[in-house]
C-alpha positions in Angstrom: 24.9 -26.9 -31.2 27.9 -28.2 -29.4 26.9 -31.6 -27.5 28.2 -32.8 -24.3 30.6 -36.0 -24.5 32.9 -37.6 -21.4 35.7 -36.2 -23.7 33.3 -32.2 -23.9 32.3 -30.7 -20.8 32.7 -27.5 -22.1 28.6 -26.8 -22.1 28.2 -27.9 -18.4 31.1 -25.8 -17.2 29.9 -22.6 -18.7 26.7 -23.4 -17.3 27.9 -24.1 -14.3 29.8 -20.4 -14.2 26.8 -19.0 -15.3 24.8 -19.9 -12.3 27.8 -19.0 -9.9 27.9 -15.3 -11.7 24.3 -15.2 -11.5 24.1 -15.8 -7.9 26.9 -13.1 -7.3 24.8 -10.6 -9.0 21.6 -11.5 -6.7 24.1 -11.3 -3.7 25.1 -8.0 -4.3 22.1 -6.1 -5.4 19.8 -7.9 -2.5 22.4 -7.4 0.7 25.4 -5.0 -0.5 23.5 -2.3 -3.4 20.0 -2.8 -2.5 17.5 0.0 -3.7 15.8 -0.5 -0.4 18.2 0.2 1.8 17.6 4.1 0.8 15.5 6.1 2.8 11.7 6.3 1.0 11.5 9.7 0.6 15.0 11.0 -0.5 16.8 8.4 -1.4 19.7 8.7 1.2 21.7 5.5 1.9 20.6 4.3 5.3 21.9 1.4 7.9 18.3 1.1 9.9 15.9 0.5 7.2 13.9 -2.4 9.0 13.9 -0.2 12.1 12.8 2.7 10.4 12.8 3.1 6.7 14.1 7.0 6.3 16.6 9.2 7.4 16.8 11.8 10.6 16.9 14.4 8.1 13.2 13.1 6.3 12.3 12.0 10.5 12.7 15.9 11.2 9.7 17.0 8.3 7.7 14.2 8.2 3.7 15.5 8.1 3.0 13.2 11.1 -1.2 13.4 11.8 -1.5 14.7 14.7 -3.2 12.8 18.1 -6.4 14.5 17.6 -7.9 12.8 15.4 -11.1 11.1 14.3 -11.2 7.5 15.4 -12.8 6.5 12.4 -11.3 8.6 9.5 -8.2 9.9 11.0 -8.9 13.5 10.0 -7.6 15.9 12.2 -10.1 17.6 14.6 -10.0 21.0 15.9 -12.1 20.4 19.2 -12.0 17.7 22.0 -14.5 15.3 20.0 -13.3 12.1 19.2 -15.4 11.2 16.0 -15.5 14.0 13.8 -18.6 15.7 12.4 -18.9 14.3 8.9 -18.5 10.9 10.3 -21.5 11.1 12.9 -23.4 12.4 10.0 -22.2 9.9 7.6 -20.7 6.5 9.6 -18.4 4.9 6.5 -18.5 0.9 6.1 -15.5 0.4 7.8 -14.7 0.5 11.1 -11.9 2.8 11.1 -8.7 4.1 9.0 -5.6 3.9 10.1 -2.6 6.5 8.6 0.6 8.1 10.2 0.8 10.9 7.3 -1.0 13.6 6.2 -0.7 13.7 1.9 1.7 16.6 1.8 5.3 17.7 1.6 7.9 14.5 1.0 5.3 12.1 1.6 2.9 13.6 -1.3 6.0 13.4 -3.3 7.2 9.8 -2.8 3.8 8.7 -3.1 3.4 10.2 -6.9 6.9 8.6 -7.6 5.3 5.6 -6.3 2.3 5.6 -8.4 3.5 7.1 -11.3 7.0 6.3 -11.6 7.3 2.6 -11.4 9.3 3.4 -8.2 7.9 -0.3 -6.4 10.8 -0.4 -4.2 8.8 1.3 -2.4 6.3 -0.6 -1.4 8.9 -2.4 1.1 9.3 0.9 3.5 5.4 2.1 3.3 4.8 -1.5 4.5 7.4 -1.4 7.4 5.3 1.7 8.5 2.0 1.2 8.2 2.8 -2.9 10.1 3.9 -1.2 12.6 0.4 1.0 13.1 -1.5 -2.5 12.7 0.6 -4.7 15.2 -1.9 -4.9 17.4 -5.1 -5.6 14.9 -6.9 -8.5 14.8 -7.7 -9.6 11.3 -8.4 -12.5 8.8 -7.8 -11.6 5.5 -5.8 -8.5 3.6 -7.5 -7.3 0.8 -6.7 -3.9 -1.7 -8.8 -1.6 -4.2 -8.7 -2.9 -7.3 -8.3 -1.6 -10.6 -9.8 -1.9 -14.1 -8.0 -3.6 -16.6 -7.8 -0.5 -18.5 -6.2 1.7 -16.3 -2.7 2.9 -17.4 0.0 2.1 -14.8 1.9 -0.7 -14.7 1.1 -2.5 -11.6 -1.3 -2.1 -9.5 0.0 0.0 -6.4 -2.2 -1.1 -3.6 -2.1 -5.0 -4.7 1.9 -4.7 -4.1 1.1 -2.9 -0.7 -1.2 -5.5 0.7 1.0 -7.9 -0.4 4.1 -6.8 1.4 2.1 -5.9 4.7 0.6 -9.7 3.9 4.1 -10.5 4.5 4.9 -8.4 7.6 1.5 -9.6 9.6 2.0 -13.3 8.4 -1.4 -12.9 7.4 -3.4 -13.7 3.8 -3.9 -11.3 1.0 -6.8 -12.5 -1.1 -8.1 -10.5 -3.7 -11.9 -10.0 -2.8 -12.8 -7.4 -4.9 -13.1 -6.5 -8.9 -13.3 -2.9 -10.7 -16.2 -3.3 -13.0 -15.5 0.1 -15.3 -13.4 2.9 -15.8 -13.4 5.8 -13.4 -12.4 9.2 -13.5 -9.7 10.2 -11.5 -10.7 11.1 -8.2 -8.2 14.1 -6.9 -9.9 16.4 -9.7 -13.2 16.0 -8.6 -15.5 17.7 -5.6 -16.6 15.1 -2.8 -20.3 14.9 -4.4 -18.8 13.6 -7.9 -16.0 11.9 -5.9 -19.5 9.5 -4.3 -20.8 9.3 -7.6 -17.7 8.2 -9.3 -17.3 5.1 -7.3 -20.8 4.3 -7.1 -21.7 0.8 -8.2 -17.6 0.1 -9.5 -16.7 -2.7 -7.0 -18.1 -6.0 -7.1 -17.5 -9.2 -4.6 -14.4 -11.8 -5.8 -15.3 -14.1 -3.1 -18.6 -14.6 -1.1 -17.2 -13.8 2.8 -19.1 -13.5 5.8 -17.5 -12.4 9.4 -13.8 -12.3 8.7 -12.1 -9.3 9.8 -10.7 -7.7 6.8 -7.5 -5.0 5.8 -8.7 -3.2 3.0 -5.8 -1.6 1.5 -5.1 1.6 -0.7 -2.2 4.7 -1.5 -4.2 8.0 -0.3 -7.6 9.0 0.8 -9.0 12.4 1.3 -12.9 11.6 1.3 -12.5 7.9 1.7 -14.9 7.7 -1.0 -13.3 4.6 -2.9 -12.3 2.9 0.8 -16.1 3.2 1.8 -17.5 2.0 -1.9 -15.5 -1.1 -1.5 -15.8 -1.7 2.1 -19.6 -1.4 1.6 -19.3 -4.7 -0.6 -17.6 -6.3 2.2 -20.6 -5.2 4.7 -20.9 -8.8 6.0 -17.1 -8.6 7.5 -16.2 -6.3 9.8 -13.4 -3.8 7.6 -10.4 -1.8 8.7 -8.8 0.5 6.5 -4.9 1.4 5.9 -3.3 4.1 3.5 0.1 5.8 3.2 -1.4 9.0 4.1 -4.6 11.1 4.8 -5.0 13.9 2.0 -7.3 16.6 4.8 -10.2 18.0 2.8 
């Protein structure tokens, strides 16, 4: 190994280019090539992205919910009631869901690359998105479902959500909750099995009482796993975000 002498500097100065080199490359992928700068759900180059993180061709088919919806689980309602039927039969642990998508079309599609595609660029636009549905929520704590440490993806999707919303709403993501077993996957099951599946799964992190919390997740379409956890977290008062609302 070559040492470093008064007469040697030869170590220190490649060093010393190294770091300058490295700090181009950071520079140029973070501000001039940066993969978050596209639009989420095509990929297009855009200028906007912290005003609005897609492009006026994606803005033109976006599966936007519509106003008439429930004021607890956001599913679309056909009538002039406010809280749809299956919720006044059934009231859910939280207090109420907020979503701007339905699970279909480009959305369904960048969501899947999302999960299953390592894509966690992502993460960055869903967050710009969903902050700005939330700007007006008062809460403590921002939480996520968890998984089990068996399940196959890489990261954990709704961990790296709640984390960059954490960011947005200058607020704490703590991780409250933990994935006792294995589940089945819940988009090939009926709602009865989809109950069943999640029964008894989460358990408390932390002992909480009356915070107000963001429970965090990718999808619902029964809310099955959003109300299994936020039943754990029955002594705090829990609100509810996803990327989109899959309309059973």
């Amino acid at each position: 190994m070559e040492k470093l002498t008064k007469n040697n500097k030869k170590p220190l100065k490649n060093q010393k280019n190294r770091n300058f080199f490295n700090k181009i490359s950071i520079f140029l992928n973070k501000y001039i090539f940066p993969d978050n700068f596209k639009c989420i759900f095509c990929g297009k180059d855009i200028v906007n992205f912290f005003d609005k993180p897609y492009c006026e061709n994606c803005e033109k088919i976006l599966p936007f919910i519509s106003e008439n919806r429930c004021l607890i689980c956001s599913n679309e309602i056909n009538n002039e009631a406010t809280i749809c039927d299956f919720c006044q039969k059934h009231p859910p642990h939280f207090k109420r869901l907020y979503t701007p998508f339905r699970y279909e079309g480009i959305v369904k599609k960048s969501v899947l690359n999302y999960k299953y595609d390592n894509s966690k660029y992502l993460a960055k636009g869903y967050a710009l998105i969903l902050s700005e549905l939330l700007r007006n929520l008062d809460i403590d704590l921002i939480t996520f479902v968890p998984m089990s440490k068996n399940e196959k993806r890489y990261y954990n999707h709704s961990k790296l959500l709640a984390e960059e919303l954490s960011k947005l709403l200058k607020t704490p993501c703590v991780e409250l909750l933990r994935k006792m077993k294995d589940t089945k996957e819940q988009k090939s099951l009926t709602f009865k099995e989809r109950r069943e599946n999640v029964k008894d799964v989460f358990v408390l992190n932390k002992n909480i009482k009356n915070k107000r919390v963001l429970l965090v997740d990718d999808i619902a379409t029964t809310c099955s796993t959003l109300d299994a956890c936020a039943e754990k977290l029955k002594s705090c008062v829990v609100y509810a975000v996803v990327i989109a609302r899959n309309m059973p």
